[in-house]
C-alpha positions as CSV (number, residue, x, y, z in Angstrom):
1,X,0.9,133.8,46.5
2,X,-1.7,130.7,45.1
3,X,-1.4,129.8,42.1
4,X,-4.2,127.6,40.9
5,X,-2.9,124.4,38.6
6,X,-5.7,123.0,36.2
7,X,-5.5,119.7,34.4
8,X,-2.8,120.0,31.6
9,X,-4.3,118.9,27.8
10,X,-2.3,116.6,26.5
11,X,0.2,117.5,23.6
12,X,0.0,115.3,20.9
13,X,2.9,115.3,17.9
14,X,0.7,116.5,14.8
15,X,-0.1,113.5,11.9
16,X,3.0,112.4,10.4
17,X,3.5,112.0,6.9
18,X,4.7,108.9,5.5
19,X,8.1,110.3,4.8
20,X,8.5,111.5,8.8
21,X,7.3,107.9,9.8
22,X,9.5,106.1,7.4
23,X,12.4,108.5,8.8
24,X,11.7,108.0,12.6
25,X,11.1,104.5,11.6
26,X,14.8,104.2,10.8
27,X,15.8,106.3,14.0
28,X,14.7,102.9,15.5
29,X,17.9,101.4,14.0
30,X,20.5,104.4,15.4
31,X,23.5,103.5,17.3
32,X,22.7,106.6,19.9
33,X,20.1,105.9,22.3
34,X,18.6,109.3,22.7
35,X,17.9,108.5,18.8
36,X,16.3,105.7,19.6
37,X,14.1,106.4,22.4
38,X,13.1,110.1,20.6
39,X,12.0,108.1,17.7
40,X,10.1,105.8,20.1
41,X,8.3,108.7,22.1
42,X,7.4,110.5,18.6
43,X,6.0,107.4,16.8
44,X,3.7,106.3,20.1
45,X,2.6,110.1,20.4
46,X,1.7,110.3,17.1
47,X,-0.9,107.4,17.3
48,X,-2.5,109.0,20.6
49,X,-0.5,107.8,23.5
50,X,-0.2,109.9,26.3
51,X,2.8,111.1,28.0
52,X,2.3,108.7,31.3
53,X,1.5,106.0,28.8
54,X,4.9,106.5,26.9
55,X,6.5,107.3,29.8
56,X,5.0,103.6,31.9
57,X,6.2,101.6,28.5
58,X,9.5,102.7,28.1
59,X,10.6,103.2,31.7
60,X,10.9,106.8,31.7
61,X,9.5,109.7,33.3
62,X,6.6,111.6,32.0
63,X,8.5,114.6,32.1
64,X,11.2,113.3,29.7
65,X,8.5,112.4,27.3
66,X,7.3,115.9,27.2
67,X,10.6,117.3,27.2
């Protein structure tokens, strides 16, 4: 069986409002560090980052970004 693999779009969080940004903002501050690197990958998407972008800065795969 073939299965033929086109290029993926990227997924992009949708515009935050200033009440989400203020809150993952704070998520920056959390004691747990899935908190912490969440917050990170939703802010950086929001602005237009791509997952291998997100994935390059904070030493993760690009796979656990768009998980």
């Amino acid at each position: 069986m073939w299965f033929h693999i086109g290029i993926m779009r990227p997924i992009y969080v949708s515009n935050l409002s200033e009440k989400e940004t203020k809150a993952l903002e704070e998520g920056l501050k959390s004691s747990s560090a899935f908190t912490v690197r969440r917050c990170q990958i939703l802010l950086k998407s929001a602005k237009g980052e791509k997952a291998n972008q997100i994935a390059h800065q904070l030493h993760c795969s690009d796979q656990a970004v768009r998980n």
